[in-house]
C-alpha positions as CSV (number, residue, x, y, z in Angstrom):
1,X,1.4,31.4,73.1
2,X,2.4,34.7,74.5
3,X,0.1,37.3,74.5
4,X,2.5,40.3,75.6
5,X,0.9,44.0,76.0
6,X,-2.8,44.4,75.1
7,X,-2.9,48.1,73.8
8,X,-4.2,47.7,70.8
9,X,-6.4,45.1,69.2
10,X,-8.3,42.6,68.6
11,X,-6.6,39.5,68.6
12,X,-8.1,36.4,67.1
13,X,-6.8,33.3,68.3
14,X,-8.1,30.9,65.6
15,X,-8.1,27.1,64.2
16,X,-5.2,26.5,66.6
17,X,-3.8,22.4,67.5
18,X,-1.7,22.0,70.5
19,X,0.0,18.7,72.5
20,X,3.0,19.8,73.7
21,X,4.0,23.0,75.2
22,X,7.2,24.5,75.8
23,X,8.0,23.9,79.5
24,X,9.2,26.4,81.8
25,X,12.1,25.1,82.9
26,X,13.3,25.9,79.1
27,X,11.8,29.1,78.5
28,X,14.6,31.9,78.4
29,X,16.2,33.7,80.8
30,X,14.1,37.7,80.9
31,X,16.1,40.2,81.4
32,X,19.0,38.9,82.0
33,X,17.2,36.6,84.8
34,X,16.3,33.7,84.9
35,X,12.4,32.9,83.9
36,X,9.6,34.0,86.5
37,X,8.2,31.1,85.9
38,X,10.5,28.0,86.5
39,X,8.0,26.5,88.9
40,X,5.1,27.2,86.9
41,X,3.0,24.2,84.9
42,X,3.1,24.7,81.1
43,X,0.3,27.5,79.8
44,X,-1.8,27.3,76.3
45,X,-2.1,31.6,77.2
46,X,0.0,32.9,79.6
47,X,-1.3,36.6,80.2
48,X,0.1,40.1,79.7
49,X,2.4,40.7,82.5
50,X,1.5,44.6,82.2
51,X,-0.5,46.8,85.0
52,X,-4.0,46.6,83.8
53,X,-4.3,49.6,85.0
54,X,-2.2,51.0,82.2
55,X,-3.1,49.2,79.6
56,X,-6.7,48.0,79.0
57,X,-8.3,48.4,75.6
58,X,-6.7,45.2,73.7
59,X,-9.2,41.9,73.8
60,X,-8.3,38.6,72.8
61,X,-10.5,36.6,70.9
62,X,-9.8,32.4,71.1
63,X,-12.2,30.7,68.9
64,X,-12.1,26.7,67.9
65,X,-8.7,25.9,69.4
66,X,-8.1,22.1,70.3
67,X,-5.5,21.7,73.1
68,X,-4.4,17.8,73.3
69,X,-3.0,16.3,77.2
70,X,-1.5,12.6,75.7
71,X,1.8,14.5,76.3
72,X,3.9,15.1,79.5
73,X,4.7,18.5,77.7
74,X,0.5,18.9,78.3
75,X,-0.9,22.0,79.8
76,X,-0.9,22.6,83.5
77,X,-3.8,24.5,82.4
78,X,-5.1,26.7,79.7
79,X,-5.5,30.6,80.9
80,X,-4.3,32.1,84.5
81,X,-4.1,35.6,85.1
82,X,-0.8,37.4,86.5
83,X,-0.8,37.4,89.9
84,X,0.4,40.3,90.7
85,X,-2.6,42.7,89.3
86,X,-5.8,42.8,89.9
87,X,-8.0,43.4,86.6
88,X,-10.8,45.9,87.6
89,X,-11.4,47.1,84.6
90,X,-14.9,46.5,82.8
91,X,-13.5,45.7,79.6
92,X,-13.2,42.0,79.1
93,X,-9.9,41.0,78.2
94,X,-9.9,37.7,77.0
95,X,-13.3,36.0,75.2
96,X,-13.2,32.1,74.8
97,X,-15.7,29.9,72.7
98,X,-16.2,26.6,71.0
99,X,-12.6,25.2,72.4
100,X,-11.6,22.1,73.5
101,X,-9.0,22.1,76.0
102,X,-7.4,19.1,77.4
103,X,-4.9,19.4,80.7
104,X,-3.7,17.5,83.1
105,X,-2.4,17.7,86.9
106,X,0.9,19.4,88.4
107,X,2.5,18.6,91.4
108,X,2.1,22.6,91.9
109,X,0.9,25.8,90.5
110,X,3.3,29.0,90.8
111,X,4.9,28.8,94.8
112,X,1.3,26.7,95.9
113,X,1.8,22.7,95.9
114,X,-1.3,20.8,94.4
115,X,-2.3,18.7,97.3
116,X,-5.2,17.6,95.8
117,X,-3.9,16.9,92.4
118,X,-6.5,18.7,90.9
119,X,-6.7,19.5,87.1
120,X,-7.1,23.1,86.5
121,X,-8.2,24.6,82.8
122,X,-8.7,28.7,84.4
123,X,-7.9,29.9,87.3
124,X,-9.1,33.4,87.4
125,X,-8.1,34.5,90.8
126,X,-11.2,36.2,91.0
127,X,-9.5,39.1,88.9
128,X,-12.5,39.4,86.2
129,X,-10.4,38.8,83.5
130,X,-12.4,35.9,81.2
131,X,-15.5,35.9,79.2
132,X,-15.7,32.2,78.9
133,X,-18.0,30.6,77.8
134,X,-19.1,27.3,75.5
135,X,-15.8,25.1,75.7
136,X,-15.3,21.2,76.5
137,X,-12.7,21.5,79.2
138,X,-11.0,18.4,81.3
139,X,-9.9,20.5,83.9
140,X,-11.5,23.0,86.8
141,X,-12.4,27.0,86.1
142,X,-11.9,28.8,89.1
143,X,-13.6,30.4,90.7
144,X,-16.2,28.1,88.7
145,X,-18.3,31.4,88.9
146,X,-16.3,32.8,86.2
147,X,-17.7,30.1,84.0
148,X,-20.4,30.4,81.7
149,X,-23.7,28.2,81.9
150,X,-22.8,26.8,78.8
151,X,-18.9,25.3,79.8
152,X,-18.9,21.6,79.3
153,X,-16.5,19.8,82.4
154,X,-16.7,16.4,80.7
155,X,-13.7,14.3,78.8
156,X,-14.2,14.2,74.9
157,X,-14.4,11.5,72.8
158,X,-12.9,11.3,69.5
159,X,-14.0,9.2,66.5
160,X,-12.2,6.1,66.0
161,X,-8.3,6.8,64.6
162,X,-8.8,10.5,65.6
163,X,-7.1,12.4,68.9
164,X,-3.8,12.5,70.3
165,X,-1.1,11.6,68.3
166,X,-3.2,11.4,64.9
167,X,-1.5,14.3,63.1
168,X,-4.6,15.8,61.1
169,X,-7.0,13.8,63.1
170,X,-9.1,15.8,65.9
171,X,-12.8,14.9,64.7
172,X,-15.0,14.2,67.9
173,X,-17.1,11.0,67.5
174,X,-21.2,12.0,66.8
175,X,-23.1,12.6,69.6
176,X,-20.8,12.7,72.5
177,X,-20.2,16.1,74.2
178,X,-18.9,19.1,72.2
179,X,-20.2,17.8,68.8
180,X,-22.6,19.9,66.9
181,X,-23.2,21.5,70.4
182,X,-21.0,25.0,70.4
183,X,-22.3,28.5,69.3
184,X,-22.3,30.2,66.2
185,X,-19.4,32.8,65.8
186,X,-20.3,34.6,62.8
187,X,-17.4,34.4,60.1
188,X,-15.9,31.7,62.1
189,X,-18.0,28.8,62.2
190,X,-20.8,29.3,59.6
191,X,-19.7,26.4,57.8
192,X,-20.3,23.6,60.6
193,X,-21.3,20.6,59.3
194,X,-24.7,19.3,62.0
195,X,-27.1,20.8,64.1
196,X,-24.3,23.5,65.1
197,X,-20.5,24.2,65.7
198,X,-18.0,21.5,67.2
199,X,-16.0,22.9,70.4
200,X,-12.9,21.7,68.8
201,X,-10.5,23.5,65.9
202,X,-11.5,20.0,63.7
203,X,-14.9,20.0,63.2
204,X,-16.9,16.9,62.1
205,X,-17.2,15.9,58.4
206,X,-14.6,18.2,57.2
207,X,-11.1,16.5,55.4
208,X,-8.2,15.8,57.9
209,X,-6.3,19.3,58.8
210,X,-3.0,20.0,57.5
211,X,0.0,21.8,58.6
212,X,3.2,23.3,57.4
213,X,4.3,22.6,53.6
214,X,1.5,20.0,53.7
215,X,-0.9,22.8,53.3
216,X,0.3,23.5,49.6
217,X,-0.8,19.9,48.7
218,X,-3.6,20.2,50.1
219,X,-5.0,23.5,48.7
220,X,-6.9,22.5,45.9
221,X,-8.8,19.7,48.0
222,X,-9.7,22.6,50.7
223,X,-10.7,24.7,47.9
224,X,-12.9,22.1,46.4
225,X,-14.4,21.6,50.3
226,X,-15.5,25.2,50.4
227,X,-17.1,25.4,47.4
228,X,-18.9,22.1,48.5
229,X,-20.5,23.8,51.3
């Protein structure tokens, strides 16, 4: 998901399900080059590649977004920021709550090898870039001071039949972590089902998602949902 020049704004990344990524190695040549980023991992949010400098005003907003790792298209890792700039600017950029994000290890990230074979979900390069906060993430944020005290570093667990690979299927099981434990977002989570918010785009209790030309079947039943609640 590309994010390109932040001008303007806001943008609201919303309700999104993702388990496999374009790689690099087949994104498009730029420019009549060939892609900067042939030895990078696969991204959920690459960042602008502008100066920040220039162009500071437009913030992101990624709310309830369930990235999957079952995949060996899976994310390297959910949110970097471009190397080449350093973001001094006091205006966040990028605000992320109540996601889930799955990822899984690289052999390396941009020109560095991944000795360890660490899992990354942010790294921030110490570039002040993120306001995040209130996720269930598999992988590392750092600098892990760029996290917020509410960030979750734990595996979820789905209910039985739901996760990777269940197409419409995301529901965590009850009581594990990231259920009914997120924030309220007014206008985007109201609705939760429990004690509060899932950190997933599939929250408990609600029908099975649908996507594509499903979504016309499925209109009436989603209408007769809402007016439920």
């Amino acid at each position: 998901m590309r994010l390109c020049e932040l001008c303007v704004g806001p943008l609201y990344v919303f309700n999104n399900i993702a388990e496999r990524l374009v790689h690099p190695q087949e994104m498009p040549a730029h420019n009549g080059g060939l892609s900067p980023f042939l030895d990078h991992p696969p991204c959920f949010m690459p960042p602008p590649q502008e100066d920040p400098a220039e162009n500071r005003d437009g913030v992101v907003y990624v709310y309830h977004n369930t990235l999957l790792a079952d995949s060996e298209r899976a994310a390297g890792w959910v949110f970097n920021t471009w190397w080449k700039h350093r973001y001094v600017s006091p205006t966040v950029r990028l605000i992320s709550r109540n996601n889930l994000w799955m990822t899984r290890a690289y052999p390396g990230y941009f020109d560095v090898p991944n000795s360890e074979g660490r899992d990354y979900m942010v790294r921030d390069f110490d570039r002040s870039y993120f306001d995040q906060d209130y996720d269930l993430h598999t992988g590392s944020i750092v600098p892990f001071a760029s996290a917020g005290p509410h960030t979750l570093e734990k595996a979820p667990v789905f209910r039985d039949g739901h996760g990777p690979g269940q197409l419409g299927r995301y529901q965590l099981a009850a009581n594990t972590p990231g259920c009914d434990d997120g924030t309220l977002l007014p206008n985007f989570s109201d609705g939760a089902f429990g004690k509060g918010p899932d950190r997933n785009a599939h929250e408990a209790g609600s029908p099975d998602m649908q996507f594509g030309t499903a979504l016309r079947k499925a209109d009436n039943d989603t209408e007769k949902w809402r007016t439920r609640k």
